[in-house]
C-alpha positions as CSV (number, residue, x, y, z in Angstrom):
1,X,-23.0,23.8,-15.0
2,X,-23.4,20.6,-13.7
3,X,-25.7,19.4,-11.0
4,X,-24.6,18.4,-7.6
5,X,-25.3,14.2,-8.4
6,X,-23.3,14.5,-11.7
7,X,-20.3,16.5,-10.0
8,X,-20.2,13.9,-6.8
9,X,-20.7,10.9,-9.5
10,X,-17.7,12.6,-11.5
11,X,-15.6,12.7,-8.4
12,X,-16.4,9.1,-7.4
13,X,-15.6,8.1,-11.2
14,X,-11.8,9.9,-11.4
15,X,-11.0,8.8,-8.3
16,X,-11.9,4.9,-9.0
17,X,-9.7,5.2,-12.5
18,X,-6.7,6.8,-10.3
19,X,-7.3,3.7,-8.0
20,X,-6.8,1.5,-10.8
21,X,-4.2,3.1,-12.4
22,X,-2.2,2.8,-9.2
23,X,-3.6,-1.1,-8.8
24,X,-2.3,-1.8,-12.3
25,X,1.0,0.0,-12.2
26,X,1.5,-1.7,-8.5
27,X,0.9,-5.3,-10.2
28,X,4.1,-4.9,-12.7
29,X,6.4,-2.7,-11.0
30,X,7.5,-1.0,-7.7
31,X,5.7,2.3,-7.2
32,X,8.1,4.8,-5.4
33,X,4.7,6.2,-3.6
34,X,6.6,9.1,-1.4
35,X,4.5,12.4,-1.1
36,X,5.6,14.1,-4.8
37,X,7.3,11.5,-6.3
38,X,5.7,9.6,-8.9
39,X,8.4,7.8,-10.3
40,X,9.4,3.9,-10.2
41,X,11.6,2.0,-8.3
42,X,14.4,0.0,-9.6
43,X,14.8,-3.4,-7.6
44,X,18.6,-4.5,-6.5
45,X,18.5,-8.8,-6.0
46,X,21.6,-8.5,-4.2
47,X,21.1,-6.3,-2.1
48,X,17.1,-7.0,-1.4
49,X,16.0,-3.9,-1.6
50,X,14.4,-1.2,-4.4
51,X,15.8,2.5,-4.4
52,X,14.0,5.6,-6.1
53,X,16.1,6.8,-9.0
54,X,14.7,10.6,-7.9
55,X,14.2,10.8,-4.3
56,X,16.7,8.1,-2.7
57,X,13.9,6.4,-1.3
58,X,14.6,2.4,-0.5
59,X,12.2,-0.2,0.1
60,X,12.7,-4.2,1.0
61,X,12.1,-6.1,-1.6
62,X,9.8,-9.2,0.2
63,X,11.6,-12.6,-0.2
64,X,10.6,-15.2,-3.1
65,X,11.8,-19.0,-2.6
C-alpha cells in the first residue's frame, strides 16, 4: 500500500504526462477534444474548417497568410 505523499505524487505525475501527451498531439494535429471522442480532426483548406471523422464535430481552421 502506498502512503498518502507517494499516491498524491503519483497523481500529480499521470496527470502531467496526460498534459503532455495532449500538448504534443495538439502541436502536429487537430485534436477533436469533444467529451468521449478521442479521435483527430481532418482539416478541409477550402472550406476552412476541420470535421471529426466520428462525431461530426467542425472547428475553424484559424487563417495563415
Amino acid at each position: 500500500m502506498l502512503s498518502r505523499n507517494a499516491t498524491t505524487n503519483l497523481n500529480r505525475r499521470q496527470s502531467a504526462m496526460r498534459r503532455l501527451r495532449r500538448r504534443n498531439a495538439s502541436a502536429s494535429m487537430l485534436y477533436c477534444r469533444t467529451n468521449g471522442c478521442a479521435s483527430f480532426l481532418v482539416p478541409d483548406q477550402t472550406a476552412g474548417s476541420a470535421t471529426c471523422p466520428v462525431c461530426g464535430y467542425t472547428r475553424r481552421l484559424p487563417r495563415t497568410n
